[in-house]
C-alpha positions as CSV (number, residue, x, y, z in Angstrom):
1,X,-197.5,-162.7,-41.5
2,X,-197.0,-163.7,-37.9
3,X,-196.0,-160.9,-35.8
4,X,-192.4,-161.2,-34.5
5,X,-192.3,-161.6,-30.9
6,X,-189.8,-160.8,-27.9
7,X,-186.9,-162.9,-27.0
8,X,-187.5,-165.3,-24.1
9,X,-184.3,-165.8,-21.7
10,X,-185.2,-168.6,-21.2
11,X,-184.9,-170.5,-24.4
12,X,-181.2,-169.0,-24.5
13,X,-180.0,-170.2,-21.1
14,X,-178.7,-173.5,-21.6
15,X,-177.5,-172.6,-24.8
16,X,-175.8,-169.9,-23.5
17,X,-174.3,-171.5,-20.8
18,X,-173.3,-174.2,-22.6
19,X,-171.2,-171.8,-25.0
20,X,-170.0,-170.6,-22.2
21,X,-168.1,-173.2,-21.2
22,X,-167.1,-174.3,-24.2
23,X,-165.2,-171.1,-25.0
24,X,-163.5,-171.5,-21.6
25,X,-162.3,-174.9,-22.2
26,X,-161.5,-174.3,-25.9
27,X,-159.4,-171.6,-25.2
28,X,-157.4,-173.0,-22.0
29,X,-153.7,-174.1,-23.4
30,X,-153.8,-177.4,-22.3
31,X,-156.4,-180.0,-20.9
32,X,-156.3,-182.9,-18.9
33,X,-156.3,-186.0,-20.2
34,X,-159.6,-187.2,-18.7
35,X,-161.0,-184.0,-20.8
36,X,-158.7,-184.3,-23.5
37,X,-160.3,-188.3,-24.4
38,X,-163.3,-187.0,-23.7
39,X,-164.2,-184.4,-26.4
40,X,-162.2,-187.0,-28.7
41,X,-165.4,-189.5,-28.3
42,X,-168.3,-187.3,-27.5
43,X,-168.8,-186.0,-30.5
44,X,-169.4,-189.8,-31.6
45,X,-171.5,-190.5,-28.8
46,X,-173.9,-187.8,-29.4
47,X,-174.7,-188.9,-32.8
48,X,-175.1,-192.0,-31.9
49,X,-177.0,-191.1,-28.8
50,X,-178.9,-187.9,-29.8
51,X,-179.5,-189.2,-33.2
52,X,-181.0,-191.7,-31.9
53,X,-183.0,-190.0,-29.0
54,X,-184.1,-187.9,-32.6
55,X,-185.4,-190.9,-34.3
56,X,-187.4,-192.4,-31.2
57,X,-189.1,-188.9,-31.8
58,X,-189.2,-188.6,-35.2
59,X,-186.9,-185.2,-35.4
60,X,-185.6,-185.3,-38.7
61,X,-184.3,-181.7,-38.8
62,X,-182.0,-182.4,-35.8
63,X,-181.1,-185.6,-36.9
64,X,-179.4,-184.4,-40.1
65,X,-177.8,-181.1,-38.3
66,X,-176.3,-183.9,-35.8
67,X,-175.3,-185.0,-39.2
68,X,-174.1,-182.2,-40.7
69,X,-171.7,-181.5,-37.9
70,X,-170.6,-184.6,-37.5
71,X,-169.4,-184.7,-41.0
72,X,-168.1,-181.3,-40.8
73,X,-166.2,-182.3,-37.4
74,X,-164.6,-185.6,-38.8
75,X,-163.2,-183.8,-42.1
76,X,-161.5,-181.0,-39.9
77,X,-160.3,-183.4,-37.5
78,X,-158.2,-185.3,-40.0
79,X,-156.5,-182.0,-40.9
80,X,-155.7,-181.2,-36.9
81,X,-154.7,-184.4,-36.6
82,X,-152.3,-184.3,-39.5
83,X,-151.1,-181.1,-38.5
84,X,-150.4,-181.9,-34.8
85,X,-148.3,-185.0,-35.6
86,X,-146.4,-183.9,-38.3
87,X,-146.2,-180.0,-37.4
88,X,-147.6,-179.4,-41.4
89,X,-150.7,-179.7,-43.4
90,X,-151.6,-182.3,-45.9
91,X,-151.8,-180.8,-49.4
92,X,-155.6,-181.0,-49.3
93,X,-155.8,-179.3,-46.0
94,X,-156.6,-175.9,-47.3
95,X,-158.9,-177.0,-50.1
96,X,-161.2,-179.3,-47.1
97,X,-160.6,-176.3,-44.8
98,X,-162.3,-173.9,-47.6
99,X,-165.2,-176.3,-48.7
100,X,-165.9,-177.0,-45.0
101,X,-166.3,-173.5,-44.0
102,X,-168.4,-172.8,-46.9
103,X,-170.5,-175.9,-46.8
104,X,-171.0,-176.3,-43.1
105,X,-173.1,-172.9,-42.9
106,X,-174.9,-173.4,-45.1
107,X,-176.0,-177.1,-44.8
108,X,-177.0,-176.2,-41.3
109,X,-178.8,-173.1,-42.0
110,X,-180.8,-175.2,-44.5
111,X,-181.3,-178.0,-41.9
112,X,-182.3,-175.5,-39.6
113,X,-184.9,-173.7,-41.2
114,X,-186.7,-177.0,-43.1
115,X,-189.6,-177.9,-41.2
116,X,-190.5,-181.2,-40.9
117,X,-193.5,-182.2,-42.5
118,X,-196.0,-185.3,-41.8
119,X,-194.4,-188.0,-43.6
120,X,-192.0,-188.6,-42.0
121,X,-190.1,-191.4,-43.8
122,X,-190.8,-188.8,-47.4
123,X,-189.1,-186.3,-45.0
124,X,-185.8,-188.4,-44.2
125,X,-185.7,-189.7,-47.9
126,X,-185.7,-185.7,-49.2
127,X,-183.7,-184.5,-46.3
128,X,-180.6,-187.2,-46.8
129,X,-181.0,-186.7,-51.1
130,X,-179.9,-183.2,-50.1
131,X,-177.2,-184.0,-47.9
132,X,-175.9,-186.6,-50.3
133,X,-175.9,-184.5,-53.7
134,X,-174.2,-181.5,-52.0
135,X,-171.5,-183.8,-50.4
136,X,-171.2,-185.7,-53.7
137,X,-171.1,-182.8,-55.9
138,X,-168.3,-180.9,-53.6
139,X,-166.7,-184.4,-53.8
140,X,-166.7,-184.6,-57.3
141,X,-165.6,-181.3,-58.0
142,X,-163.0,-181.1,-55.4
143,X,-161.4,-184.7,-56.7
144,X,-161.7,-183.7,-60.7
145,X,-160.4,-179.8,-59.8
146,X,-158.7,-179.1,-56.8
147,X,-156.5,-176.3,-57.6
148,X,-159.0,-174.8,-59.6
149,X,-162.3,-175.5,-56.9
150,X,-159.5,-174.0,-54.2
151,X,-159.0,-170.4,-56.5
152,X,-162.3,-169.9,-56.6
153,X,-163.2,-170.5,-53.2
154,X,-160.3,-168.5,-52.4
155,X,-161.0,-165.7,-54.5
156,X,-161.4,-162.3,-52.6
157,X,-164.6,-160.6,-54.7
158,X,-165.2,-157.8,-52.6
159,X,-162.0,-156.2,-51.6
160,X,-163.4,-153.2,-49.9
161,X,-165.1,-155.6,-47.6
162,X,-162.0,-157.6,-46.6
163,X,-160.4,-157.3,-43.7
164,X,-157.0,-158.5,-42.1
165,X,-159.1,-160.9,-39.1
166,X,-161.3,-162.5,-41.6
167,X,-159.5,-166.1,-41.8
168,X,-162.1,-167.7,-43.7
169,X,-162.9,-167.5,-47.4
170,X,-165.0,-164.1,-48.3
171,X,-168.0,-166.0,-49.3
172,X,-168.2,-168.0,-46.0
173,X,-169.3,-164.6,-44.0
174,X,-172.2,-163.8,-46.0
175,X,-173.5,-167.4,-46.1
176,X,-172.9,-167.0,-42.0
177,X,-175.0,-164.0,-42.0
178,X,-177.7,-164.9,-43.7
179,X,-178.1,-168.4,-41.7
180,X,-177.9,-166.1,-38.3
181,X,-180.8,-163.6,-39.7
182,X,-182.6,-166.4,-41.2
183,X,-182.7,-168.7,-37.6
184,X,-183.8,-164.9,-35.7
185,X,-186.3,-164.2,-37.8
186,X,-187.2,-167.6,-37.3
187,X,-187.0,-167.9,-33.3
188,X,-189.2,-164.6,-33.7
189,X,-191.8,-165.6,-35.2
190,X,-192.0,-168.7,-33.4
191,X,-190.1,-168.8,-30.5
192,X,-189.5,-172.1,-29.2
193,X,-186.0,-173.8,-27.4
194,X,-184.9,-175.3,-30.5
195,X,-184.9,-172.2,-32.6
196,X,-182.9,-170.3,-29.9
197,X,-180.6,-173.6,-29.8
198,X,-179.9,-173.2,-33.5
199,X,-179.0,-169.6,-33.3
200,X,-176.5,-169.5,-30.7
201,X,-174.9,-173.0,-32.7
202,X,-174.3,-170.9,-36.0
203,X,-172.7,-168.1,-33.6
204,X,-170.7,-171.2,-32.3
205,X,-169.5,-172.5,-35.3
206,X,-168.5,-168.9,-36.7
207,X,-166.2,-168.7,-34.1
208,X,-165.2,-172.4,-34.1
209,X,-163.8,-172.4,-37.7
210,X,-161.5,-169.9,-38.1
211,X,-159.6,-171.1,-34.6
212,X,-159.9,-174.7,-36.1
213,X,-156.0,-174.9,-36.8
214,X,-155.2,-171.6,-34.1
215,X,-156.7,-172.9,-30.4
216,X,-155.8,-176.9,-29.7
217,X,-159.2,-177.8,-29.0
218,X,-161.3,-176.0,-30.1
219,X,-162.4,-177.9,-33.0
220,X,-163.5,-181.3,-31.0
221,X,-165.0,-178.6,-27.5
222,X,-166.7,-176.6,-30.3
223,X,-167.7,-179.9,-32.3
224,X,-169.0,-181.3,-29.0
225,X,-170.9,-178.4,-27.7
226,X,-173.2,-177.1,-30.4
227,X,-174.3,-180.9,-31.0
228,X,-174.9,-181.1,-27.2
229,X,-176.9,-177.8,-27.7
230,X,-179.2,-179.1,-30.1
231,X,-179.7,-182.6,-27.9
232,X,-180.7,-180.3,-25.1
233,X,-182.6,-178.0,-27.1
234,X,-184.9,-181.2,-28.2
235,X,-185.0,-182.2,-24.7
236,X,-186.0,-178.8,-23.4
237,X,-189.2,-178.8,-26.0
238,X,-189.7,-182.5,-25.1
239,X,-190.1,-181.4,-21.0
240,X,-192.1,-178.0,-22.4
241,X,-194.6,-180.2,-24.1
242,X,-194.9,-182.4,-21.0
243,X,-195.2,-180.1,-19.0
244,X,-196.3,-177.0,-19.9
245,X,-199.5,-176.1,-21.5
246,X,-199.0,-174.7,-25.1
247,X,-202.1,-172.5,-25.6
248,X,-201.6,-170.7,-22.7
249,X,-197.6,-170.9,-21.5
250,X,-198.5,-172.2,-18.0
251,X,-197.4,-175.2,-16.0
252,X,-199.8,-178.2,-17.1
253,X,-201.5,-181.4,-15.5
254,X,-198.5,-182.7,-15.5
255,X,-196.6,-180.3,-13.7
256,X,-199.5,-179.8,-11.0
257,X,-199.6,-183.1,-10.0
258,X,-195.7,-183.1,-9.3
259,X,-196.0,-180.0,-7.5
260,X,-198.6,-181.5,-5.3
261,X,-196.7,-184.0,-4.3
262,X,-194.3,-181.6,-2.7
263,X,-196.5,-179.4,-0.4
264,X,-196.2,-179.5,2.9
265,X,-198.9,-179.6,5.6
266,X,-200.0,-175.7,5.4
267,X,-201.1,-174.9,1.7
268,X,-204.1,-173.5,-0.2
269,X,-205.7,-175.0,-3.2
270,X,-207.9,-173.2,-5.5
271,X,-209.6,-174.3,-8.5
272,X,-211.0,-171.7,-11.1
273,X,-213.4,-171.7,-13.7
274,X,-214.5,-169.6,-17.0
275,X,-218.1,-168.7,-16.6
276,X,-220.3,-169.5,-19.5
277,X,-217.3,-170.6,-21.8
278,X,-219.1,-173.1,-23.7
279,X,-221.8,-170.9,-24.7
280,X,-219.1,-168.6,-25.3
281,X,-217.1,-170.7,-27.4
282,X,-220.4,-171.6,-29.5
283,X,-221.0,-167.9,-30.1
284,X,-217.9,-166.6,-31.4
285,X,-215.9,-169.5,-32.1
286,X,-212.9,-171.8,-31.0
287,X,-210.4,-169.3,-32.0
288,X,-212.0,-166.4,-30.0
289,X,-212.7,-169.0,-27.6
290,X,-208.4,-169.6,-27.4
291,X,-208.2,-166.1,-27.1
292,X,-210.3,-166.0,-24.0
293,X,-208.2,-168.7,-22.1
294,X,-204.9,-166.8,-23.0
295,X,-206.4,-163.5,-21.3
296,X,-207.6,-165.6,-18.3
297,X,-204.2,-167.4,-18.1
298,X,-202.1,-164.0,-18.0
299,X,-204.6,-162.2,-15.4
300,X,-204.7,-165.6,-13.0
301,X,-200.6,-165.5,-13.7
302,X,-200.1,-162.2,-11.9
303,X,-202.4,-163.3,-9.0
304,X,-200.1,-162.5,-5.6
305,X,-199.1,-164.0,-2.3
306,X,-197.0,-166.4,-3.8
307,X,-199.8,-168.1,-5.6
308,X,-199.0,-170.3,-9.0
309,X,-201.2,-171.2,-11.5
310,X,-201.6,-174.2,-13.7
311,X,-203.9,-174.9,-16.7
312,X,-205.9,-178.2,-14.8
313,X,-207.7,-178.6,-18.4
314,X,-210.2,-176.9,-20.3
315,X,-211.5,-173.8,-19.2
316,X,-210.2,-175.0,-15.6
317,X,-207.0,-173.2,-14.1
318,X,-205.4,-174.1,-11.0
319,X,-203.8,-172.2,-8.0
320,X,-201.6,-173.4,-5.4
321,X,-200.5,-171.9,-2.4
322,X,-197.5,-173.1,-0.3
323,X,-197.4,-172.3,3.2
324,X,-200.7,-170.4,3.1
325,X,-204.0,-170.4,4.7
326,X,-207.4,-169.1,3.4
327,X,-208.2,-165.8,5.1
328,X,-204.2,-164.9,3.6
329,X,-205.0,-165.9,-0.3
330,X,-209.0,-164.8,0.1
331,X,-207.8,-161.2,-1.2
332,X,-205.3,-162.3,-3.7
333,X,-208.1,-164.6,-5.8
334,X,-210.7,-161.8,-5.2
335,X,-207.9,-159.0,-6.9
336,X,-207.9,-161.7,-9.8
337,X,-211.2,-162.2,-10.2
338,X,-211.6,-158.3,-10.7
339,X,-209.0,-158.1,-12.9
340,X,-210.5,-160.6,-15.3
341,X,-213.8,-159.1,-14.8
342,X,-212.5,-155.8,-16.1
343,X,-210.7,-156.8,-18.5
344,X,-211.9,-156.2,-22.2
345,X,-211.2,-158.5,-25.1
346,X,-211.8,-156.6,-28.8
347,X,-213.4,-159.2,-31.1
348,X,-212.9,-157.9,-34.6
349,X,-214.0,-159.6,-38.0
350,X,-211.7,-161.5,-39.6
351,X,-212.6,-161.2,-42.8
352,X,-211.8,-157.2,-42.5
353,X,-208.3,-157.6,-40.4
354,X,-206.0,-154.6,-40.4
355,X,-202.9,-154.4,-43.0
356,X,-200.5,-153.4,-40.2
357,X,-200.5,-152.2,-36.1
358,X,-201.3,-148.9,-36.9
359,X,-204.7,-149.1,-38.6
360,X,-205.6,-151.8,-36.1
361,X,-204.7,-149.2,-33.2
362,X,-207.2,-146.7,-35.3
363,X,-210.1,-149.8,-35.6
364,X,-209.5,-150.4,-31.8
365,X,-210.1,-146.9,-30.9
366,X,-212.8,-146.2,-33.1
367,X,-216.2,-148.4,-33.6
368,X,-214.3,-151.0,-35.7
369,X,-214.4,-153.5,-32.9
370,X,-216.8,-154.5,-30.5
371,X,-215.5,-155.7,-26.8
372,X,-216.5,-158.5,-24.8
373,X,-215.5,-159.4,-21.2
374,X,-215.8,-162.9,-19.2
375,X,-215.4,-163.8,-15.9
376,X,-214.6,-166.8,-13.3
377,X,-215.7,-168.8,-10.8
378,X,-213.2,-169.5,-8.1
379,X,-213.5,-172.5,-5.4
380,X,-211.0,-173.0,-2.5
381,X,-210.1,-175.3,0.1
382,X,-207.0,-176.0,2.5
383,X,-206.5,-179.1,4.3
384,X,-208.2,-179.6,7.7
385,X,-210.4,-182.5,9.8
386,X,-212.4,-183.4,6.7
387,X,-209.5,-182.6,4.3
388,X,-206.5,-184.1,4.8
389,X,-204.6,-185.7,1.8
390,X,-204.1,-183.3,-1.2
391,X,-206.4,-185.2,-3.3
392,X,-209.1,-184.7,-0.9
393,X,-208.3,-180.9,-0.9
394,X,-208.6,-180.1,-4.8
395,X,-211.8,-182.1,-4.2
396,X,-213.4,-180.0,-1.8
397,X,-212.0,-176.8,-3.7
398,X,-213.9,-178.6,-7.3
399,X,-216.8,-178.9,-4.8
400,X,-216.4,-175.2,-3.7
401,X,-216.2,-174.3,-7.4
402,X,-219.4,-175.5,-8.0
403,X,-220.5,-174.2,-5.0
404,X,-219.8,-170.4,-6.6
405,X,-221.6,-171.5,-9.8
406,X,-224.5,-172.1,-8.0
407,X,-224.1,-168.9,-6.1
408,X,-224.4,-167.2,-9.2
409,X,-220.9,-167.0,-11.0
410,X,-218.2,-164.6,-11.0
411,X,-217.2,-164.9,-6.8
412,X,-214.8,-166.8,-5.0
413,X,-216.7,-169.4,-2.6
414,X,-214.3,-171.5,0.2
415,X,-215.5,-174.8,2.4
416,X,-215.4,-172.5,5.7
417,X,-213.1,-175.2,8.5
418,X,-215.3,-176.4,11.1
419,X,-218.4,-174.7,9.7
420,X,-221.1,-175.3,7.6
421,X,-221.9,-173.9,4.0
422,X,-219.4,-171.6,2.4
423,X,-218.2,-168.5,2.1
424,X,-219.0,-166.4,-0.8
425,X,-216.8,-163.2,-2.3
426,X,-218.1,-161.2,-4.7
427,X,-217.4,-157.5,-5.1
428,X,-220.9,-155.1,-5.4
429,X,-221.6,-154.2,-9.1
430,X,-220.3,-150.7,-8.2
C-alpha cells in the first residue's frame, strides 16, 4: 500500500483562495448587476469552455464532474428561480431539493475517485452509462412515486444523530463524509493539484446546498466556483507537467530555459553530474537507479546563496545563480557536493520488504540492509570575454563539467576568467 504522504500547500492554494471568495460574494446581500449576470452564465461557460479544454486533453473524470455539477446546478436553479419570482416553491421543489442533495455527493465522489484508464473512448462510454442510469433511475422513480421517493428520502433513521442545523436529508451527511475521507485518502496517497481541487469542491458544495434556498447567490457563486476549481486544478497539473520534473519535484527543461531568459548580466551557471550513474543503474536497477536521482535532487535543492536547481535531463541537474559571481557560489556547490557524498542510500531486497515502518526501522538498523553512496561532478561558469550570451555560459560550465570528470569525479571544477585551465575543488578524503 502506498504510504500516505504530507499535505502540500501548495496544491490547496488556489483552491483555497478561490473558496475564499466565493464565500465572500455568496454571502454579501446584494450584488451588482455586472456580477449578478455574470454567475448567471459562467456556470455555462465553464462547461462549455473547461469541458472542452478536458476533451482536447482527454480528462474524462473532470469532464463528467463538470457534468455532474452542471446538472446539479441547472435543477436547483429552476427551484430558486421559481421561488424568487413567485415568493413560493413549486410542488416538486422539495422532492428535486432532496434527490439533488443526495445524488450530487455522491455522483461527484464517484467521478472523483474513478481513474481514468487507457481507452479512452471505453472510458467516456462507461463513465456517461453511469451518469445516465442513475439520473434515469432517480427520474423514473421520482415521476412514478414522488410522495413516496420524498418519505423516504426524508426519513430521519438515526435520531440521536440529528441535529436542529442539519438542513439536508440525514442520509446526505454520511454520503458527504465518506466522499471527503475517500478524496483525502486519495490526495494522500497521491498528492497531485487535482486531488486537492476535488476535496476542497465537496467541502464547497456541503456548504453550498443547504444555503441553496437561504443566501441569494449562493447557489450560481457556489455553482461557478467549484467548476472553476476543477478547470484550474487541470490547468495547474497541465503547467506541473510542463514544467516541473515528476521524478524528482524540481523545475524542468522547460522551466530553465525561461528562467534563463530573465538573468541579468551578473549570474552563475553550474551544471552537475551523477558520477558513474550508468554503471550504477546497470548494477542495481532503474528503480534504485530513480531512487538515486531523488536523493541527489533533495541534497542539490538545499544548496545556499540563493542558488536554484533544475533537473537539465538525466542524471544532469542544473544551478543557477542570479546576481552572483564564482568565488561567492564556489563554497555553496562544494557544501553540496559533501552533502551528497555523505549521504547514504539503504538498498534492501525487494523480495523481503518490511510489513510496516517499524520492522523496516529494525532492518535499517540492523544488517538487513546494505548502504551505498554516490557522488557528483560539478562544472561552473559565469559570463565574461569569452562567455557572453547565456547559451555560451552553460556551455562552458558542460565544458567545466567534463573538465571535473577528467579530474577524477566528485569535485567542483570552474573555467578560471582570464586564466587558463581550471580550477578544481575537492575536499581531502579526511
Amino acid at each position: 500500500m502506498p504510504r500516505l504522504v504530507a499535505l502540500r500547500l501548495g496544491h490547496f492554494l488556489p483552491a483555497l483562495l478561490l473558496l475564499g471568495g466565493g464565500l465572500l460574494a455568496a454571502t454579501l446581500p446584494t450584488l451588482t448587476d455586472f456580477f449578478t449576470s455574470l454567475f448567471n452564465v459562467l456556470p455555462t461557460l465553464l462547461l462549455l469552455l473547461g469541458g472542452t479544454f478536458c476533451v482536447v486533453y482527454g480528462r474524462q473524470r473532470e469532464l463528467f464532474m463538470l457534468l455532474v455539477l452542471y446538472l446539479g446546478y441547472f435543477l436547483l436553479d429552476e427551484q430558486v428561480d421559481h421561488y424568487r419570482e413567485f415568493g413560493r416553491v413549486r410542488e416538486d421543489a422539495a422532492l428535486v431539493f432532496h434527490l439533488s442533495s443526495l445524488l450530487l455527493p455522491a455522483l461527484y465522489g464517484l467521478f472523483a475517485l474513478w481513474r481514468e484508464r487507457t481507452h479512452l473512448i471505453q472510458d467516456l462510454i462507461a463513465r456517461g452509462a453511469v451518469l445516465l442510469a442513475v439520473g434515469g433511475v432517480a427520474a423514473a422513480l421520482a415521476r412514478r412515486y414522488p410522495h413516496g421517493l420524498e418519505q423516504w428520502l426524508s426519513v430521519i433513521r438515526w435520531p440521536s444523530l440529528h441535529a436542529e442545523w442539519m438542513s439536508l436529508v440525514q442520509l446526505a451527511y454520511p454520503v458527504f463524509l465518506l466522499v471527503i475521507i475517500a478524496l483525502l485518502v486519495q490526495y494522500l496517497r497521491t498528492p497531485r493539484p487535482v486531488h486537492a481541487v476535488q476535496l476542497v469542491g465537496a467541502l464547497a458544495l456541503l456548504w453550498m446546498l443547504p444555503n441553496t434556498f437561504i443566501q441569494p447567490h449562493a447557489l450560481q457563486v457556489m455553482s461557478s466556483v467549484v467548476m472553476l476549481m476543477i478547470v484550474v486544478g487541470v490547468a495547474h497539473e497541465a503547467y506541473q507537467m510542463a514544467f516541473r520534473d515528476e521524478l524528482t519535484g524540481l523545475p524542468g527543461r522547460r522551466a530553465l530555459n525561461e528562467r534563463l531568459q530573465r538573468l541579468g548580466r551578473n549570474y552563475v551557471i553550474a551544471m552537475a553530474d551523477v558520477d558513474h550513474f550508468k554503471k550504477f543503474n546497470d548494477t542495481h536497477g532503474h528503480d534504485v537507479g530513480d531512487q538515486v536521482l531523488r536523493v541527489v535532487a533533495s541534497q542539490l535543492r538545499k544548496v545556499g546563496g540563493g542558488g536554484k536547481v533544475y533537473r537539465y535531463g538525466g542524471e544532469e541537474f542544473t544551478l543557477v545563480f542570479a546576481g552572483k559571481g564564482i568565488e561567492q557560489c564556489l563554497p555553496h556547490l562544494e557544501a553540496v557536493r559533501q552533502a551528497v557524498e555523505r549521504y547514504q542510500i539503504q538498498l534492501r531486497d525487494r523480495q523481503q520488504r518490511p510489513a510496516d515502518d517499524k520492522a523496516g526501522r529494525q532492518r535499517r538498523a540492523g544488517s538487513g540492509a546494505s548502504q551505498v553512496s554516490v557522488t557528483v561532478s560539478i562544472g561552473v561558469a559565469q559570463p565574461g570575454l569569452e562567455h557572453r550570451s547565456v547559451e555560451a555560459v552553460l556551455k562552458a560550465a558542460d565544458k567545466a563539467l567534463y573538465g571535473a570528470k577528467s579530474a577524477g569525479r566528485n569535485c567542483v571544477s570552474c573555467q578560471a576568467q582570464r586564466r587558463r585551465g581550471a580550477v578544481k575543488l575537492k575536499a581531502d578524503a579526511s
